[in-house]
N, C-alpha and C positions, 0 to 999 in steps of 0.2 A: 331619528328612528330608523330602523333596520332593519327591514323583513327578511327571515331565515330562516332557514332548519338545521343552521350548524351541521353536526356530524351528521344530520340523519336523512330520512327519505323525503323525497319533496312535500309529504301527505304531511308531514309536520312542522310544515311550513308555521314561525310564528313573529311576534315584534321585539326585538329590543330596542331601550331607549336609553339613551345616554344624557348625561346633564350638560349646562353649559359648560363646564370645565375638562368635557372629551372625556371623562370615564365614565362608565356603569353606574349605574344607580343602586344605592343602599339598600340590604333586605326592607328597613324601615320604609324610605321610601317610597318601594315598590307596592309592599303591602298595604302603603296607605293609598296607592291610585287605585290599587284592585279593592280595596273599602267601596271609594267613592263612586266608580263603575261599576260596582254592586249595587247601587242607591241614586240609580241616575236620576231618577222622578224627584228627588229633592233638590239637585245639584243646580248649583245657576252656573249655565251653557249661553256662551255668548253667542252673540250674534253673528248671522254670516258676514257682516259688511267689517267685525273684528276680528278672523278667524286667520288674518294675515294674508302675505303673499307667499308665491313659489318662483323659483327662478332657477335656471339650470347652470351647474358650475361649469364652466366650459373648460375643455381640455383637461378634465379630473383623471382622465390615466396617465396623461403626458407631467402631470404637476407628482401624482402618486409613485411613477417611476422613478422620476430624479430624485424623489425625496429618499425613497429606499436605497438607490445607489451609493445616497449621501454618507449613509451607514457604515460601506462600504469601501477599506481604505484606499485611497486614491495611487497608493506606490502597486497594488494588486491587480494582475488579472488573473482570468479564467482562461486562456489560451493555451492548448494543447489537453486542455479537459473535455471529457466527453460527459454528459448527466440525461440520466432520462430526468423529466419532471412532471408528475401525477397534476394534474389540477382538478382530479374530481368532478369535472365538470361543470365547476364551481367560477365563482369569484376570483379567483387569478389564473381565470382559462386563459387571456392576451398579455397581461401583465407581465406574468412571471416567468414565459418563455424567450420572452423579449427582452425582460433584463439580464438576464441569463446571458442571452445571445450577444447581448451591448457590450457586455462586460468579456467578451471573445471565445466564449464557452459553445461547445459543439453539441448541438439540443435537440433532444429525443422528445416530442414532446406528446405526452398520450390525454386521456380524459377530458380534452380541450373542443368538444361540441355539445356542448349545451343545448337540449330540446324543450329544457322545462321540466320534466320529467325524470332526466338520469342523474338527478346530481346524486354522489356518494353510493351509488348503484354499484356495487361492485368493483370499486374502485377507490384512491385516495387512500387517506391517512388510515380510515379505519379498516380501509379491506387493500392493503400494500403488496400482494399477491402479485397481482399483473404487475406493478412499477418491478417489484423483486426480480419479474422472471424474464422483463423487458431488456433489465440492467446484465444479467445473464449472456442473452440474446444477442445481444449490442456488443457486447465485452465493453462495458462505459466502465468510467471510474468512481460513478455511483449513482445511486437513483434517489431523489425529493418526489414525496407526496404530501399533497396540503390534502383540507379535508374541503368541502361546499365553502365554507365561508371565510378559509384560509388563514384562519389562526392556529392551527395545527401543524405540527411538522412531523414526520416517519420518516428515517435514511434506512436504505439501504449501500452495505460497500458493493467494493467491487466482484466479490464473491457471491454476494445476494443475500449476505446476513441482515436481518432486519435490526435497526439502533432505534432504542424510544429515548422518549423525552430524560429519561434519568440518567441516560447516559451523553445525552448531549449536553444536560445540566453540568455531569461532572466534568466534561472536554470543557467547556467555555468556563467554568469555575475555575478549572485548573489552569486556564489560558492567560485568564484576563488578572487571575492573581500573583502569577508571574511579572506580569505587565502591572502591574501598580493599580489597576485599573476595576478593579472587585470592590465594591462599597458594603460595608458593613461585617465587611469580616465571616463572611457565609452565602447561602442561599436560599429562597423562600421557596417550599415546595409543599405536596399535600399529607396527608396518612397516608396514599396508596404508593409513595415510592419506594423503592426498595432499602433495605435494610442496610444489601451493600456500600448505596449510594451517601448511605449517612458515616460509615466505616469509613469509606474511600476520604469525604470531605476530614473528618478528624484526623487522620494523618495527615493532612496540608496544616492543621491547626483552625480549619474552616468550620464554618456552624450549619449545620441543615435546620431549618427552622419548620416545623411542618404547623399547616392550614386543615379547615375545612375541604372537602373535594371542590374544585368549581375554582377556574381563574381568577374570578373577583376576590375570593379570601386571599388568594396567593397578592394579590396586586394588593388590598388591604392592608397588609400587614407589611408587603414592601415598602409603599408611602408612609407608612407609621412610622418604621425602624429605620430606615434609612438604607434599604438593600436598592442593589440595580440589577438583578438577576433574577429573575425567578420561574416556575413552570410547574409544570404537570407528568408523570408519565407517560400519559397518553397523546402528549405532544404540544400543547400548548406551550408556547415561550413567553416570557415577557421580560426586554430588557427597558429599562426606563429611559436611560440615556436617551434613545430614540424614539419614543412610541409610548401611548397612558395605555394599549390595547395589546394584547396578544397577536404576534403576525410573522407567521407562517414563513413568508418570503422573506422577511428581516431576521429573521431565527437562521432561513439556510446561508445566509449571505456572510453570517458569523461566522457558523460550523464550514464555510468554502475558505474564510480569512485563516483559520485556524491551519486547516488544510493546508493551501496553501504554501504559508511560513513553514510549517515541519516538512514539508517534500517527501509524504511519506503516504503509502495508501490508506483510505481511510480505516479499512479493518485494525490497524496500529495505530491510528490516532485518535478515534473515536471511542472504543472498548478499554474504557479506563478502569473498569471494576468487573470481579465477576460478582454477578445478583446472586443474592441466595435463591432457592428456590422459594415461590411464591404461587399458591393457588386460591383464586376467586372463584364463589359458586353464589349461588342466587337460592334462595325458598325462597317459594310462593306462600303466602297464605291471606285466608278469606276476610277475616276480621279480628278484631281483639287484639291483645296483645303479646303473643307466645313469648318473646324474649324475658315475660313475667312470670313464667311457670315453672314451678321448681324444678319441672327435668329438665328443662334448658338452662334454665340457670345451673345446675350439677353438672349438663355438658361441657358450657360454658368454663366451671371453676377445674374442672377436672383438664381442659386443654390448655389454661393458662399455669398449670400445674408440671405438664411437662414441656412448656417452653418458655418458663422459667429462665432467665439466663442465655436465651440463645436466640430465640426470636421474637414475634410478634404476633399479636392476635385482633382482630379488627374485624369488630361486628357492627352494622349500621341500617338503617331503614332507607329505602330510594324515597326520593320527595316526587318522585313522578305518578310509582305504580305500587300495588300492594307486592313487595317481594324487600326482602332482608339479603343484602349481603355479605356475605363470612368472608374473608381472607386471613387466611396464615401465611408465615413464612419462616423459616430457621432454615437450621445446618443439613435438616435430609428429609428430600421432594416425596420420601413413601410416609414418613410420619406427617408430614404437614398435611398431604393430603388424607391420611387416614383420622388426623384432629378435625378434618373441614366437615368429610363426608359425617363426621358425627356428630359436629354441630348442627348441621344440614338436614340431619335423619329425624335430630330429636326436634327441634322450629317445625318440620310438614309435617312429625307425628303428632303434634299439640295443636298445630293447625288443625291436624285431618278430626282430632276430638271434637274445639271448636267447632266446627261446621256441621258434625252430626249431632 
């Protein structure tokens, strides 16, 4: 078990649990513990004197480091590298400065006081600003942000362009397939990557295989098919080789191997595709279900209508909060966005009916 708030504010702080075999637990059977904790007055709850023991694993960051290094090939260092590295204030606030530093890397290191309070505050994977402007600052040769619970990874180069998840996928795809070393002939990633990023793989002769949103389907479907690659745009990595879990710090240690070997900055090594353009927006609505109403649906047919042939359209419901999100994306950033706002306009208008 593992209490967190991933990417977000301490206030959402929550548990996950993992099974004997170090992955995540199945939608099935999650939903069947949240059945049985709904119904706790029937459930037979054993006893305290069966409730087991606890014991503290000694030296868990000193066993965690080496293991990470392990990843990390042995003919490489980091020496004459300068890195800022974000840790959110998170979970690899001592870890991940310190392998950094092991491995002869010259380390900038920010978000690394933890009060309780500031994790992911303004900082990290999902708010890369400060690492961005650090790496600037510094003139480093690039900047890592993890997110609170450091399975996320954000680069910035040396310029202070911000690199996601799609494009570290396509650098380590394109890397490791060189190297012999790419299982399954592709990579496992979700609906929200870019379009580019599926162009780019087919030209290597590579498959992009896309998921549900959320690491677990990505890793799902890895273990099925047989990939050892896989992620998210928004930062999450997951190579198997090393790890059943997404990790942050074993994602940068890849993209420094990569590095590295080409002797080249990372603006040139990293930005292996341009993205089409891609815009996400969010409605709200109260109840029901607008994405059933004939003028969303007419929105709907009418924007899959002109992108046709050129991009993608991707409407889906958050499993958190009542709000729908639209993402398009094709060959030009003023139609995509003029598809989205129209999807967007007709879901709050049908909402706004709903509610009155």
């Amino acid at each position: 078990m593992v209490i967190s708030a991933s990417h977000n504010p301490f206030h959402d702080n929550g548990i996950k649990l993992f099974g004997p075999d170090g992955y995540k637990l199945s939608d099935a059977v999650e939903a069947d513990i949240e059945a049985r904790l709904g119904n706790l007055a029937a459930a037979a709850l054993a006893g305290s004197a069966d409730l087991g023991r606890a014991r503290r694993l000694e030296d868990a960051q000193g066993r965690y480091i080496e293991a990470v290094k392990a990843s990390f090939p042995s003919s490489l260092r980091l020496d004459g590298l300068k890195v800022v590295v974000d840790c959110a204030h998170g979970a690899a606030y001592k870890v991940a400065p310190r392998v950094l530093y092991e491995l002869g890397a010259d380390v900038v290191a920010i978000g690394v006081d933890p009060d309780g309070f500031n994790i992911n505050d303004r900082c990290g994977a999902v708010a890369p600003q400060a690492m961005r402007a650090r790496v600037v600052e510094e003139r480093a040769d690039l900047g890592l942000a993890f997110d609170g619970d450091a399975d996320r990874l954000i680069l910035a180069d040396e310029i202070g362009q911000i690199i996601d998840g799609d494009q570290i996928l396509g650098m380590i795809a394109r890397s490791w397939s060189e190297d012999g070393r790419l299982k399954g002939g592709g990579v496992v990633a979700t609906v929200m990557s870019n379009l580019g990023l599926e162009r780019f793989l087919g030209s290597m002769d590579l498959e992009l295989v896309r998921t549900k949103v959320g690491d677990r389907y990505v890793l799902e479907r890895m273990r099925s098919d047989g990939y050892n690659v896989g992620g998210e745009q928004s930062g999450h990595m997951i190579f198997s080789d090393y790890a059943k879990t997404g990790d942050g710090l074993l994602a940068a240690l890849q993209v420094l191997a990569v590095l590295i070997r080409a002797g080249r900055p990372l603006s040139e090594v990293a930005r292996v595709f341009d993205p089409l353009p891609q815009v996400l927006k969010n409605a709200r609505f109260g109840g029901g279900d607008p994405l059933q109403r004939p003028a969303v649906k007419s929105a709907v047919a009418e924007a899959e209508r002109a992108l046709d042939g050129t991009g993608r359209l991707l409407i889906r419901k958050s499993g958190t909060e009542p709000v729908i999100r639209v993402m398009a994306e094709g060959e030009d950033r003023r139609s995509v966005l003029r598809i989205v706002d129209g999807i967007v306009a007709a879901i709050e208008d049908q909402a706004g009916e709903d509610a009155a």
